[in-house]
Short mmCIF file of the C-alpha atoms (twelve columns), coordinates in Angstrom:
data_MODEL
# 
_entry.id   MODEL 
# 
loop_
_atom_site.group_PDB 
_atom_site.id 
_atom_site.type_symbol 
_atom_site.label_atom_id 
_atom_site.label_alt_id 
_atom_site.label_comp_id 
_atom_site.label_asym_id 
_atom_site.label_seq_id 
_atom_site.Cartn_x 
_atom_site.Cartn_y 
_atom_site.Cartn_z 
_atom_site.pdbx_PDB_model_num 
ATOM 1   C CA . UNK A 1   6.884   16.992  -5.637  1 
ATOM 2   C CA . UNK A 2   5.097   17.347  -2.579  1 
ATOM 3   C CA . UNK A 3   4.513   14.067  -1.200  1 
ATOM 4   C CA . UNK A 4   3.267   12.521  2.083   1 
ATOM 5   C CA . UNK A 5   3.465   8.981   3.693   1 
ATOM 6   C CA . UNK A 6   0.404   6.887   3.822   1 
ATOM 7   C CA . UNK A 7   -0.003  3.837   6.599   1 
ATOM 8   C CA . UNK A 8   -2.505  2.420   7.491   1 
ATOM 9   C CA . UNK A 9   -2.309  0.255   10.466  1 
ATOM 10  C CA . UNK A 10  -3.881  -2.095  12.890  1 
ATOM 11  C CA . UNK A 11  -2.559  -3.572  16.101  1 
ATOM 12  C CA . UNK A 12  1.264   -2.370  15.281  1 
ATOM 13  C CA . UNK A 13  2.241   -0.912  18.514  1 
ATOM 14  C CA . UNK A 14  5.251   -2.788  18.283  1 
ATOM 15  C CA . UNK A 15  6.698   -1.374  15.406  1 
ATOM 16  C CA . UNK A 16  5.124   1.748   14.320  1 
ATOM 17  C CA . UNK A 17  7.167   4.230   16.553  1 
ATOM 18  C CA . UNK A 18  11.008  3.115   14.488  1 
ATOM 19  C CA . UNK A 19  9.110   3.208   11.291  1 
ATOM 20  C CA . UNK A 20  7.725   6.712   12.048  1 
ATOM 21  C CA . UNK A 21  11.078  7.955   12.934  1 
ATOM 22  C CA . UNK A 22  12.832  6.344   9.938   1 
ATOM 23  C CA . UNK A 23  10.402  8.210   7.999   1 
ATOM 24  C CA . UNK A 24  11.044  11.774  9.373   1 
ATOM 25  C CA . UNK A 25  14.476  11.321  8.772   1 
ATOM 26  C CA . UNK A 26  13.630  12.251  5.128   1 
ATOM 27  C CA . UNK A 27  10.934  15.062  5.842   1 
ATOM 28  C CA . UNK A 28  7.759   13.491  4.178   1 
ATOM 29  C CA . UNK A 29  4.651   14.185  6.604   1 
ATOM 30  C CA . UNK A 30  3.315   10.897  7.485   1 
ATOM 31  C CA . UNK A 31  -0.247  9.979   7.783   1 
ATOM 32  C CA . UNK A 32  -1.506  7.280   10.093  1 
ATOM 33  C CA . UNK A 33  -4.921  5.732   9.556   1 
ATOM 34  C CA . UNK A 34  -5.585  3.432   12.172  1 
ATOM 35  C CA . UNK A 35  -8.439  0.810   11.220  1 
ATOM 36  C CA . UNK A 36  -9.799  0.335   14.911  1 
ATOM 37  C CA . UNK A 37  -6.322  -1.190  16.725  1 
ATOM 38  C CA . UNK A 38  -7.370  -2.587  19.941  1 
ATOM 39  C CA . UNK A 39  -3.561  -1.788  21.471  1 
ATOM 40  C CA . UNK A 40  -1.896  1.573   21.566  1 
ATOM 41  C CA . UNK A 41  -1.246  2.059   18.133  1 
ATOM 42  C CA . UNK A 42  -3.012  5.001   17.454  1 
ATOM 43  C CA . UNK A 43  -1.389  7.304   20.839  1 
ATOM 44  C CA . UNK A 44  1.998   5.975   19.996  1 
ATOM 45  C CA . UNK A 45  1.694   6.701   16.371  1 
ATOM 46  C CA . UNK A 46  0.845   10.581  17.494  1 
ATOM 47  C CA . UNK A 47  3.546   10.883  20.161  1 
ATOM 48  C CA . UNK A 48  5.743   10.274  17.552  1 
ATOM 49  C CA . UNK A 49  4.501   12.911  15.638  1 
ATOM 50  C CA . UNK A 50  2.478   11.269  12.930  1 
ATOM 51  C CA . UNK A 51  -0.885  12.815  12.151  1 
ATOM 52  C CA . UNK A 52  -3.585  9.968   13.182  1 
ATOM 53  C CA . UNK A 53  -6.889  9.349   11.731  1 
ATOM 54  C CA . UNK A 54  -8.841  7.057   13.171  1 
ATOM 55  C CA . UNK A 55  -11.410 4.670   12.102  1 
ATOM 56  C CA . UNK A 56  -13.747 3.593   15.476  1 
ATOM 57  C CA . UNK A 57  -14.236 -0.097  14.514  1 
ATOM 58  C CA . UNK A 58  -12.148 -2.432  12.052  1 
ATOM 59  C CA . UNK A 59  -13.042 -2.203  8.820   1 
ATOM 60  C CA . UNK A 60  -10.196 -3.386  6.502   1 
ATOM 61  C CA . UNK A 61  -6.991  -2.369  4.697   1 
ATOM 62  C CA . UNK A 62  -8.668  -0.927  1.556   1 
ATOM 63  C CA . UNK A 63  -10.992 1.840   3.882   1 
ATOM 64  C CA . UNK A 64  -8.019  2.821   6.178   1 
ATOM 65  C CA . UNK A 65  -6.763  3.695   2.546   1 
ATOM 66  C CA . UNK A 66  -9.564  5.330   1.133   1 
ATOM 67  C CA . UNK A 67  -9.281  7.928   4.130   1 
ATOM 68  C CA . UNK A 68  -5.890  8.812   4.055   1 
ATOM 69  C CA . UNK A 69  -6.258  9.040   -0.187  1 
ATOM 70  C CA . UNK A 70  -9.062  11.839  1.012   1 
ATOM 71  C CA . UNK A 71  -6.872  13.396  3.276   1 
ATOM 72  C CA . UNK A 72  -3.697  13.540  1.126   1 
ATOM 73  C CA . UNK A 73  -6.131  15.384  -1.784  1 
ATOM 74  C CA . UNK A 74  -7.681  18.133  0.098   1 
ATOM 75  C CA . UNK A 75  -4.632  19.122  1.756   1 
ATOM 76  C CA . UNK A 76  -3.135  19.160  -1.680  1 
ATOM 77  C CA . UNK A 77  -0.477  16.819  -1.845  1 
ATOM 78  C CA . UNK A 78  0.898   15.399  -5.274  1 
ATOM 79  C CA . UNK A 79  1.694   11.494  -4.528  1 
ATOM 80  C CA . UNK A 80  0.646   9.367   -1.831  1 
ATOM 81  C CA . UNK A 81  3.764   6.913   -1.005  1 
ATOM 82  C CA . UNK A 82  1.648   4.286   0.836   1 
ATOM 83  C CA . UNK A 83  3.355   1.549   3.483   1 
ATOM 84  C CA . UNK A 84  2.510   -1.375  5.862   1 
ATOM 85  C CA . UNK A 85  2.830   -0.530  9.235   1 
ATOM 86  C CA . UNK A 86  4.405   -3.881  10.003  1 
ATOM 87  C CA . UNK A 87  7.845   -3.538  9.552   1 
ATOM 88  C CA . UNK A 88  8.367   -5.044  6.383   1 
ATOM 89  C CA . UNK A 89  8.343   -1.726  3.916   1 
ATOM 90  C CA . UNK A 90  12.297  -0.157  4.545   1 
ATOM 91  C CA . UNK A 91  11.840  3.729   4.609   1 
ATOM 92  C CA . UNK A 92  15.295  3.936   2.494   1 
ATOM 93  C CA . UNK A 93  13.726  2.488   -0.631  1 
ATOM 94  C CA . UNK A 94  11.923  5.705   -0.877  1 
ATOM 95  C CA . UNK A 95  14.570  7.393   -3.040  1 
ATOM 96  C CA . UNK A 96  13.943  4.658   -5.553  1 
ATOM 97  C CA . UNK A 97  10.312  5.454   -5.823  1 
ATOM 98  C CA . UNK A 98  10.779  9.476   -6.150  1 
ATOM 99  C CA . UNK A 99  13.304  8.775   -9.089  1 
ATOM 100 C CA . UNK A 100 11.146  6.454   -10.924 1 
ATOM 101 C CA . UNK A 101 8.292   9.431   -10.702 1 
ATOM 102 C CA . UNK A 102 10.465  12.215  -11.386 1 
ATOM 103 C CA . UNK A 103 10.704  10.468  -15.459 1 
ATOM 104 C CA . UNK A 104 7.018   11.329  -15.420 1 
ATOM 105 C CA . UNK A 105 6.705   7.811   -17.527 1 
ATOM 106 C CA . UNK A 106 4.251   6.691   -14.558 1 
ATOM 107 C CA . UNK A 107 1.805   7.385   -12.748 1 
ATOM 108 C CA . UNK A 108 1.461   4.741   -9.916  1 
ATOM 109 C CA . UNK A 109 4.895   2.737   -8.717  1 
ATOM 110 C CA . UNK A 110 4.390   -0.461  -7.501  1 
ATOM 111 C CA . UNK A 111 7.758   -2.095  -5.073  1 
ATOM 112 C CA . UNK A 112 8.485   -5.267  -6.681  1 
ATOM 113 C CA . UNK A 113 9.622   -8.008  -4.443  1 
ATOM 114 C CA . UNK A 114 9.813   -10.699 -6.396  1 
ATOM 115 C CA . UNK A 115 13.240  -10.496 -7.762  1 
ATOM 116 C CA . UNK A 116 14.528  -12.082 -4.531  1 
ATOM 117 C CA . UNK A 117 12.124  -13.965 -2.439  1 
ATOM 118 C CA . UNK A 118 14.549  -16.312 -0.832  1 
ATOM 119 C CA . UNK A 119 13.364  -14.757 2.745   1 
ATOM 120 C CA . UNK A 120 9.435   -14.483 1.822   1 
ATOM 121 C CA . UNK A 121 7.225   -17.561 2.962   1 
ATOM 122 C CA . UNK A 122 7.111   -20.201 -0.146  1 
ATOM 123 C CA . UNK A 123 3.003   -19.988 -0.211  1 
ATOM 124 C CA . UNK A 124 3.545   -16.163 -0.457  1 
ATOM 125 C CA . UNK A 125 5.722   -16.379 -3.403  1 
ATOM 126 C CA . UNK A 126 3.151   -18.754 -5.133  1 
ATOM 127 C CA . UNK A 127 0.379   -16.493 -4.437  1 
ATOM 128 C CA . UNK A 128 1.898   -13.401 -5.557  1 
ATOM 129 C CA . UNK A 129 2.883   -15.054 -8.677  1 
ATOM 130 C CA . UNK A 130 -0.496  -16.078 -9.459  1 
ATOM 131 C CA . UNK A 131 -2.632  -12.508 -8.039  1 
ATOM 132 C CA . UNK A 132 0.539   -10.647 -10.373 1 
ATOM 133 C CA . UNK A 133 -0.155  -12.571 -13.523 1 
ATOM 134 C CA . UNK A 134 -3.542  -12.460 -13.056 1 
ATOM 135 C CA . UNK A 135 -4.031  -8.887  -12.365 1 
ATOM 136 C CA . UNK A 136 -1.576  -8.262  -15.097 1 
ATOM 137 C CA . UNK A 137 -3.585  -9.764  -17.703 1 
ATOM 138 C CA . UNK A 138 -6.757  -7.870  -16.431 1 
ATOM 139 C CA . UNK A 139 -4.741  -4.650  -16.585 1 
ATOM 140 C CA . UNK A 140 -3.108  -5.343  -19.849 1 
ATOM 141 C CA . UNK A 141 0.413   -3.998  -18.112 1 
ATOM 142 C CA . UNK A 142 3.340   -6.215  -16.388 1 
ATOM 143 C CA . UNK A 143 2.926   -5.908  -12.794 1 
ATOM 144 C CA . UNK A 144 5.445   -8.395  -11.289 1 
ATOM 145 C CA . UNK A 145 4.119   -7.794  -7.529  1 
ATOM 146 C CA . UNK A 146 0.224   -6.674  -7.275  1 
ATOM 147 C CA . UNK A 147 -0.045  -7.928  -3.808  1 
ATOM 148 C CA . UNK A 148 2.866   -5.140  -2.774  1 
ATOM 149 C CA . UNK A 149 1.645   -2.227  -0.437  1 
ATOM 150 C CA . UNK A 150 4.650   -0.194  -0.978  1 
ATOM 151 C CA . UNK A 151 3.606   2.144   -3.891  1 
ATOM 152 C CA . UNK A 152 3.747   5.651   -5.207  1 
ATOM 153 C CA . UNK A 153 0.616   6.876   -6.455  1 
ATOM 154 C CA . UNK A 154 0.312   10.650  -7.714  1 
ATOM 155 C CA . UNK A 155 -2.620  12.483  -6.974  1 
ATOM 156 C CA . UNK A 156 -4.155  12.663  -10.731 1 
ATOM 157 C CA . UNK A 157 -4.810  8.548   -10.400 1 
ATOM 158 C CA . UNK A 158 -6.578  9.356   -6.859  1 
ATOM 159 C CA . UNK A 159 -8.896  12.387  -8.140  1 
ATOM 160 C CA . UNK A 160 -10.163 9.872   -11.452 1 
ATOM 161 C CA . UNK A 161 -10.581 6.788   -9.241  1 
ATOM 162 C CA . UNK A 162 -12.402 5.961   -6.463  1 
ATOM 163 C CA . UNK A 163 -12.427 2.071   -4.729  1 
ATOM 164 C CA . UNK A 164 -15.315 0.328   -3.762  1 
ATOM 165 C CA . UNK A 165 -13.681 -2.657  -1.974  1 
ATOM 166 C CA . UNK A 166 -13.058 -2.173  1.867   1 
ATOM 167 C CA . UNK A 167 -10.299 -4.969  2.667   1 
ATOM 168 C CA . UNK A 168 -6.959  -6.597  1.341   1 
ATOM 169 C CA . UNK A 169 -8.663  -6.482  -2.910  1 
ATOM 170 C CA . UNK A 170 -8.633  -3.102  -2.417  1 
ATOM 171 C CA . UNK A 171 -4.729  -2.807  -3.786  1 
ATOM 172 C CA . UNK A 172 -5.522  -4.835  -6.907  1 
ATOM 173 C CA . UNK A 173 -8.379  -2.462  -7.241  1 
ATOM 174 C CA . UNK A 174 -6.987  0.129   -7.764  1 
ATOM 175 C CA . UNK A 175 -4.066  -0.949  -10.227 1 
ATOM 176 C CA . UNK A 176 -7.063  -2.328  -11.716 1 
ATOM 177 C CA . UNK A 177 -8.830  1.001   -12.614 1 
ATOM 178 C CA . UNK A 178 -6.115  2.965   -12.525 1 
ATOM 179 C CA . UNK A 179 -4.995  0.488   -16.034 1 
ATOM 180 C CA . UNK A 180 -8.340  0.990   -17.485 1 
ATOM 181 C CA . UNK A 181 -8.672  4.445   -16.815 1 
ATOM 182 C CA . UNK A 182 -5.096  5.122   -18.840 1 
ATOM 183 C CA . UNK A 183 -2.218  5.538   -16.035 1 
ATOM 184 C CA . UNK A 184 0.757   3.795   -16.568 1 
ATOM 185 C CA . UNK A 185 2.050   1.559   -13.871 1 
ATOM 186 C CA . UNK A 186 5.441   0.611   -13.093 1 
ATOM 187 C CA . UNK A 187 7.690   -1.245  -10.908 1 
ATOM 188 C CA . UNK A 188 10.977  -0.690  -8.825  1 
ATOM 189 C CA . UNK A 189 12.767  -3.424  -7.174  1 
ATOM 190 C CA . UNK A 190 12.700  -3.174  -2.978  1 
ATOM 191 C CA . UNK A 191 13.681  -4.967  -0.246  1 
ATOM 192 C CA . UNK A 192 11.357  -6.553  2.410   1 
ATOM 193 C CA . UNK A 193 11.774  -7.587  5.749   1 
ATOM 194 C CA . UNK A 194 10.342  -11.005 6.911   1 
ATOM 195 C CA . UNK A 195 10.533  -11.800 10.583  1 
ATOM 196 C CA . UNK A 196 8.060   -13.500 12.658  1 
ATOM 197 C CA . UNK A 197 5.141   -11.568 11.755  1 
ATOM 198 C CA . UNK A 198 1.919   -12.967 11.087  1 
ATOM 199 C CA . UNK A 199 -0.057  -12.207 7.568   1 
ATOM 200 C CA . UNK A 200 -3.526  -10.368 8.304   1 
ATOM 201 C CA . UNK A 201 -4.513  -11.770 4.919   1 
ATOM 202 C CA . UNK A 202 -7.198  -14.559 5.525   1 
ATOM 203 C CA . UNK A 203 -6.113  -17.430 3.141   1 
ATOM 204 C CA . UNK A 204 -9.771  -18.649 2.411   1 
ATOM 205 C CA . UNK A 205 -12.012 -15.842 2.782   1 
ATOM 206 C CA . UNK A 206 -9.734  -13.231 1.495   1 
ATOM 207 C CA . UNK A 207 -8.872  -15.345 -1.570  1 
ATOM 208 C CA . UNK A 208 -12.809 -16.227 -2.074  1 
ATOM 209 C CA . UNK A 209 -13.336 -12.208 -1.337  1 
ATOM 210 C CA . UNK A 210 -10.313 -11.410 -4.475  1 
ATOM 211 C CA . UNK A 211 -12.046 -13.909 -7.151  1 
ATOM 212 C CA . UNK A 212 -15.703 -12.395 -6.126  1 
ATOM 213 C CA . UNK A 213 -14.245 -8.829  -7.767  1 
ATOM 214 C CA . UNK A 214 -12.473 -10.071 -10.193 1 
ATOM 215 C CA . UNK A 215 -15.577 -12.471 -11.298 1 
ATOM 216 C CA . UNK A 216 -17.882 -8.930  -10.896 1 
ATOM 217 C CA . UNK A 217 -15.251 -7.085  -13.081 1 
ATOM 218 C CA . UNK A 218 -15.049 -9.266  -15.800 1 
# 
């Protein structure tokens, strides 16, 4: 399976260089696409060796994702394994997601974090909860952690699908249309790093933004 490394990224100077050499420890050509960082992000990201594409001006999560899902296609690659550029995604969970594709009984993997949360912020956990079961029902498949950017998504989802949002909704987007378009969506269990990071996610107009799609989709 030929398969490249998707993350997008925003003002992660800080921590993008040791995940980009974690990553080439296990040969996967990683894609960068930088939604308008204001710090180095971008230059240190393509020292390391990373291709870089870069958006001018922010425009959210869900378009830095949109390009590098163009990018992976036309150069012909057969999953996307996509990743925060934070710090929080560990590089050595990869196996995990490979093996789970490899049984060719799915066709998007989704990291599930929720069977130990003791280090994730309590009002995460109840979000998550509430997003998963949500989008779960919507879907009409379990999906114990929507809200999780670590995924494996092979290329046939990517060619039938095409997102519309431009920020965080885009993830439950596409597990969204992915479900009614037929793909089967599983989960593996991961790891996750919290340390004193701060959540991009905007608790009020994020959360208004995630009920306006789901309201328009229903």
């Amino acid at each position: 399976m030929k398969a490249c490394v998707l993350i997008p990224t925003y003002n992660e100077e800080n921590e993008i260089a040791e995940l980009i050499h974690a990553l080439q420890r296990l040969s996967l050509e990683i894609i960068v696409t930088d939604d308008g960082s204001q710090d180095k992000t971008p230059l240190i990201a393509e020292s390391c060796g990373a291709k870089v594409l870069l958006n001018e001006r922010n425009i959210g999560k869900g378009a830095a994702l949109s390009r590098g899902f163009d990018y992976a296609l036309k150069n012909g690659f057969d999953a996307v394994i996509t990743m925060d550029g934070d710090g929080q995604h560990r590089p050595e969970d990869i196996p995990v997601f490979f093996k789970e594709a490899e049984s060719k009984e799915a066709d998007i993997i989704v990291g599930n974090r929720m069977l130990n949360t003791g280090n994730m912020p309590f009002v995460r956990v109840l979000t998550n909860k509430f997003m998963s079961w949500m989008i779960s029902r919507i879907a009409g498949q379990n999906i114990p952690d929507t809200q999780c950017g670590f995924r494996l998504i092979k290329s046939g989802v990517l060619e039938k699908i095409k997102t519309e949002t431009v920020k965080f909704e885009a993830e439950s987007e596409i597990l969204i249309k992915a479900s009614a378009a037929g793909f089967r969506i599983k989960s593996v269990p991961i790891r996750t790093v919290y340390a004193q990071e701060k959540s991009r996610i905007n608790p009020f107009s994020d959360t208004i933004r995630f009920f306006k799609y789901i309201s328009k989709i229903r």
